[in-house]
N, C-alpha and C positions, 0 to 999 in steps of 0.2 A: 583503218583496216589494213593498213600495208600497200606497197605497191607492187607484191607478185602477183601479176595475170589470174583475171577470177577464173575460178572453175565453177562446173558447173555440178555436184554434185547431187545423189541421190540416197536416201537407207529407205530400203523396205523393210519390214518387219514384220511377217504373214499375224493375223491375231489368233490369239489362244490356241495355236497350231493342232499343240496334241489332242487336244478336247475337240479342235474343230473338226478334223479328222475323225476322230471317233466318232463324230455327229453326224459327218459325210457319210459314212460304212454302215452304220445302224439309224435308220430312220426312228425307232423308239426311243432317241436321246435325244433328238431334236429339240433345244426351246428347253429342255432338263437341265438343272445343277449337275454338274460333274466336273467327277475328279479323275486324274488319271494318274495312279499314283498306287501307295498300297493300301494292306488293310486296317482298316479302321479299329479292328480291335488289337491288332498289333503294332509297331513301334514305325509303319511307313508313314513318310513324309510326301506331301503333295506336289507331284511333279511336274504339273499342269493343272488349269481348270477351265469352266466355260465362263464366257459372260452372266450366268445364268447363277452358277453359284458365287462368283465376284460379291454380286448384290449383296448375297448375307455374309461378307467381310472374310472369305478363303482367299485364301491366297499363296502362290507357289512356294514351298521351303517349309509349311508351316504342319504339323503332324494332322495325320489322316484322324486323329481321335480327336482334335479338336475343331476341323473342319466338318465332322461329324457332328458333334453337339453346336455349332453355331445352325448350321442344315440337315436336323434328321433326317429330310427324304434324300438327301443328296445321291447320288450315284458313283460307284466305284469301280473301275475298268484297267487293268493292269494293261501296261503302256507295251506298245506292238513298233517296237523301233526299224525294225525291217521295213514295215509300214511309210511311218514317218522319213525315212530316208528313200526308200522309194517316189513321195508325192514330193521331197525337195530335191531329187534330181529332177524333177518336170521342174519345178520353180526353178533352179538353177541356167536351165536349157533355156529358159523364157530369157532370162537377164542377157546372156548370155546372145540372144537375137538382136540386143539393141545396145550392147557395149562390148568390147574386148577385156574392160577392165573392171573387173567385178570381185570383189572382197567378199567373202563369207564369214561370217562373223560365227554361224551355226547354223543348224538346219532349216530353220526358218527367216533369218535376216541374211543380209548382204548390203555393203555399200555399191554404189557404182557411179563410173567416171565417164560421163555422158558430156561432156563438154565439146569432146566431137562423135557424135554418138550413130550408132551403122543405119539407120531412116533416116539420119538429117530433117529429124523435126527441130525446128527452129528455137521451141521452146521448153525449157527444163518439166513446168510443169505438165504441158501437153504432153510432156515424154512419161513423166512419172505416171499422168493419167491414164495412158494408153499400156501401161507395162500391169498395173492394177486390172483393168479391164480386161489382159490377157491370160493373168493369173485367174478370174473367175472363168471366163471362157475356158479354157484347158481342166481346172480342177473343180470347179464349184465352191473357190475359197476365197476368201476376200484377206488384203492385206493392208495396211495403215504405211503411206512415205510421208517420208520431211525430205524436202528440198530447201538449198541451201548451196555454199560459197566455199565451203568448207565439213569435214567430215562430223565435227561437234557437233554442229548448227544441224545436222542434216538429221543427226541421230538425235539430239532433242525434240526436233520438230519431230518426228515422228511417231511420238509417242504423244501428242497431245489432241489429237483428233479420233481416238479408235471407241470403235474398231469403225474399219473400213473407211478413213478421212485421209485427207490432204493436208498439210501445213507446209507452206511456202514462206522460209527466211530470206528477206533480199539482201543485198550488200548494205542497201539504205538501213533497214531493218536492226544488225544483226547489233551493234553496239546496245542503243534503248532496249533491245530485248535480253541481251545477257544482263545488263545492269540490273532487272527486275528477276531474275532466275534467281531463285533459293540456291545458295550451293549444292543442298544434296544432289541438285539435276547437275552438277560437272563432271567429267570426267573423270574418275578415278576418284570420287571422293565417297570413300563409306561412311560407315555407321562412328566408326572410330574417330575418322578426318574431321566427319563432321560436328561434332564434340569438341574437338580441341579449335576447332574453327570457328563457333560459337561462344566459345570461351575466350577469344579473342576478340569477340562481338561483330563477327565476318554472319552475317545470315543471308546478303545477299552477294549478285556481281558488283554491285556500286558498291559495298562492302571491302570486296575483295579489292576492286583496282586501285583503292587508297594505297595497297600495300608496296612496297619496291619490290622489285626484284630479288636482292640481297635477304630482305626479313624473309620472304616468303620460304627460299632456299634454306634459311637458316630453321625453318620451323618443319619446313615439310621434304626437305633434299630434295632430290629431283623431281621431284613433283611440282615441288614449289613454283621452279622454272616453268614448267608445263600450264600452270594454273596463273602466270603469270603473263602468258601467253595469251592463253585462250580469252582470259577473261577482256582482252583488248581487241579482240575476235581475228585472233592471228594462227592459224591451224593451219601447217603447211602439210600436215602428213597427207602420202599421197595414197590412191587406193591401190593396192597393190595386188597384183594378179598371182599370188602365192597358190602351189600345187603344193597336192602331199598333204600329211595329216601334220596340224601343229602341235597337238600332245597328245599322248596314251594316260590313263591314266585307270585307279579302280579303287572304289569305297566301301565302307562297308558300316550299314545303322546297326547298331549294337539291338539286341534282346533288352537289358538290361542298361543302364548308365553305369560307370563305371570309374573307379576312381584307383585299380591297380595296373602300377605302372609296369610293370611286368606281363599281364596279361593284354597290355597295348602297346609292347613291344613285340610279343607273339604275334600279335595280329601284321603288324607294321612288318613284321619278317614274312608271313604268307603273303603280302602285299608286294613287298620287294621281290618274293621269287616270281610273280605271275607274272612284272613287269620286265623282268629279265628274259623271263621265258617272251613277252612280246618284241622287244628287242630283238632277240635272238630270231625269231622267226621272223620278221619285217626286215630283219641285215638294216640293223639300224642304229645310231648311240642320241645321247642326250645331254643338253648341257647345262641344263636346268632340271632341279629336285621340289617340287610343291608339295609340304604336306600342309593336310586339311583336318580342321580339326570343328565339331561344332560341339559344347557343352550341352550341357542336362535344360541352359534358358535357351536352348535356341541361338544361342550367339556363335558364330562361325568365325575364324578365323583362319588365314595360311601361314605360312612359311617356307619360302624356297631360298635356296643354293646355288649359286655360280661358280663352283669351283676351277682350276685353272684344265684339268683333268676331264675329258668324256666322261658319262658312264656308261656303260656296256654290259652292266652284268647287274645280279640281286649281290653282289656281294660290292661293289660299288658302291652300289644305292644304299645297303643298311648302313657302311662304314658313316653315313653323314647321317642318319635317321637321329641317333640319339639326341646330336645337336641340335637339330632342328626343335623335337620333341621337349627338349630343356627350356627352349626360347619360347614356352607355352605355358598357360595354366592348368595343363593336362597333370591331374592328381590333385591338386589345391581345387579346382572345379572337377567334377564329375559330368565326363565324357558320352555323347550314346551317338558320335560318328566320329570314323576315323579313315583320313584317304589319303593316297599317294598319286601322285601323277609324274611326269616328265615334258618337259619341253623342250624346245630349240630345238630340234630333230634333224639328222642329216643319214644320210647311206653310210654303214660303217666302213663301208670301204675307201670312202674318199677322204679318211681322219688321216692327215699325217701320223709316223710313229713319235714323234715329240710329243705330241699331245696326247698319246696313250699311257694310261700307267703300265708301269714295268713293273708289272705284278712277279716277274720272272726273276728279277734280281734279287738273292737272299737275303741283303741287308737293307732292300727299301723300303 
């Protein structure tokens, strides 16, 4: 396991947030299949559901019309994010009671670094127990932690008890339990990763840790490293008390699927001006370009950009759009979502002018 000083980590992960939510505010939904997402006889995608609809196999990303025909009675409530950001600043404010160092992952999750934690409960898990209990006390909502040595461990376990469980990785624990972990539960490994990782006949961590370092790198870049790590149950990342928004971003599910590429470069240009326009308004630049892209099967994929340059404007952000857009099956497959986002975020004001384009000089 290493010999940096264990920590004592936590991830909450409130369960089925939006839907639960919705089942808080309307007592008619309660113990109901529900979606919260769009409509069903048009082109929205589920973007939440309850325990309730789970059972008959919905599930988040998957389109409102076929969440529909798996659950005719099902129920459909378009998503009230003013809402939802309201009852996660009360969740926040709870963590927040019992650690300084608290990571938000998104509205509903957060890691935190309870190792010296502000009650001085002695025990991780007492602590985790006691922070769940304060979340139902305060909202009437119950959430699912992994406790754990590290942030992997913490966010794995956490998802294997819900809704409303405990899972507890100890330092003893954490190797024989990665060893047995499917890869798709690692970090950072998708639908793609894990395909080629299967193909290498990797389907577990006992799998994986045959591998060295060097192959792993040479098959997966930096990841490889990362996955090279972990799978030894070596996660030093720490939790990090980040302020501020980590990305802006804004998509948009097509009417129709689509396979012209002109007509998804229009889009991709209204996308680019909204983001400029937030930018502009937040006095803010970016140093990271994602765009998103999900085909006609439901298969999602990104693409982002580091270039050595901020960006600061839609006329920034489109200068890289086509490259991105190229390094896609966008037009060979048929498109019905298309998004843009921005990360790495800072105050534009604090950019050196080195690092700005000199859009001003006539020959650059």
């Amino acid at each position: 396991m290493g010999k940096t000083p264990l920590r004592k980590i936590i991830h909450i992960d409130m369960d089925a947030f939006f839907a639960s939510v919705e089942q808080l505010d309307n007592p008619a939904l309660r113990r109901r299949p529900l979606v919260v997402g769009g409509d069903p006889e048009g082109r929205g995608v589920v973007a939440a559901c309850s325990y309730e609809a789970r059972k008959f196999g919905v599930h988040s990303a998957m389109s409102c019309a076929k969440a529909y025909k798996l659950c005719p009675d099902i129920i459909f409530v378009r998503p009230r994010k003013d809402r939802y950001r309201e009852v996660s600043f009360q969740i926040m404010a709870i963590f927040k009671q019992f650690s300084d160092y608290v990571e938000p992952l998104s509205l509903d999750e957060a890691f935190l670094d309870i190792t010296r934690n502000k009650k001085n409960i002695p025990s991780a898990t007492w602590t985790a127990q006691a922070i769940c209990r304060e979340i139902v006390r305060q909202t009437n909502l119950t959430a699912s932690a992994g406790v754990s040595c590290n942030k992997f461990l913490a966010k794995v376990a956490s998802d294997m008890n819900k809704p409303n469980g405990i899972t507890v990785i100890t330092p003893e624990q954490a190797l024989p339990f990665i060893r047995t972990l499917p890869v798709r539960k690692f970090f950072g490994v998708g639908r793609v990763t894990e395909q080629k990782m299967h193909s290498m006949g990797i389907q577990t961590g006992a799998d994986l840790e045959k591998f060295s370092r060097a192959e792993l790198t040479q098959t997966f870049g930096k990841a490889g490293s990362f996955f090279y790590e972990i799978v030894r149950g070596r996660d030093s990342r720490p939790v990090s008390r980040r302020r501020g928004r980590k990305s802006i971003g804004t998509e948009t599910t097509l009417r129709e699927d689509i396979s012209d590429m002109d007509k998804m470069r229009e889009i991709l240009s209204s996308q680019s001006c909204q983001l400029g326009e937030s930018l502009a308004a937040k006095k803010l630049a970016a140093r990271t370009l994602i765009l998103k892209i999900r085909y006609s099967d439901f298969t999602t994929v990104s693409r982002s950009i580091t270039p050595s340059c901020f960006f600061l404007n839609s006329a920034d952000i489109m200068e890289k759009v086509p490259a991105l857009l190229a390094a896609t099956e966008a037009g060979k497959q048929r498109v019905r979502l298309l998004g843009l986002s921005l990360s790495n975020l800072c105050p534009s004001e604090t950019i050196k002018p080195n690092t700005m384009r000199q859009l001003l000089l006539p020959f650059h």
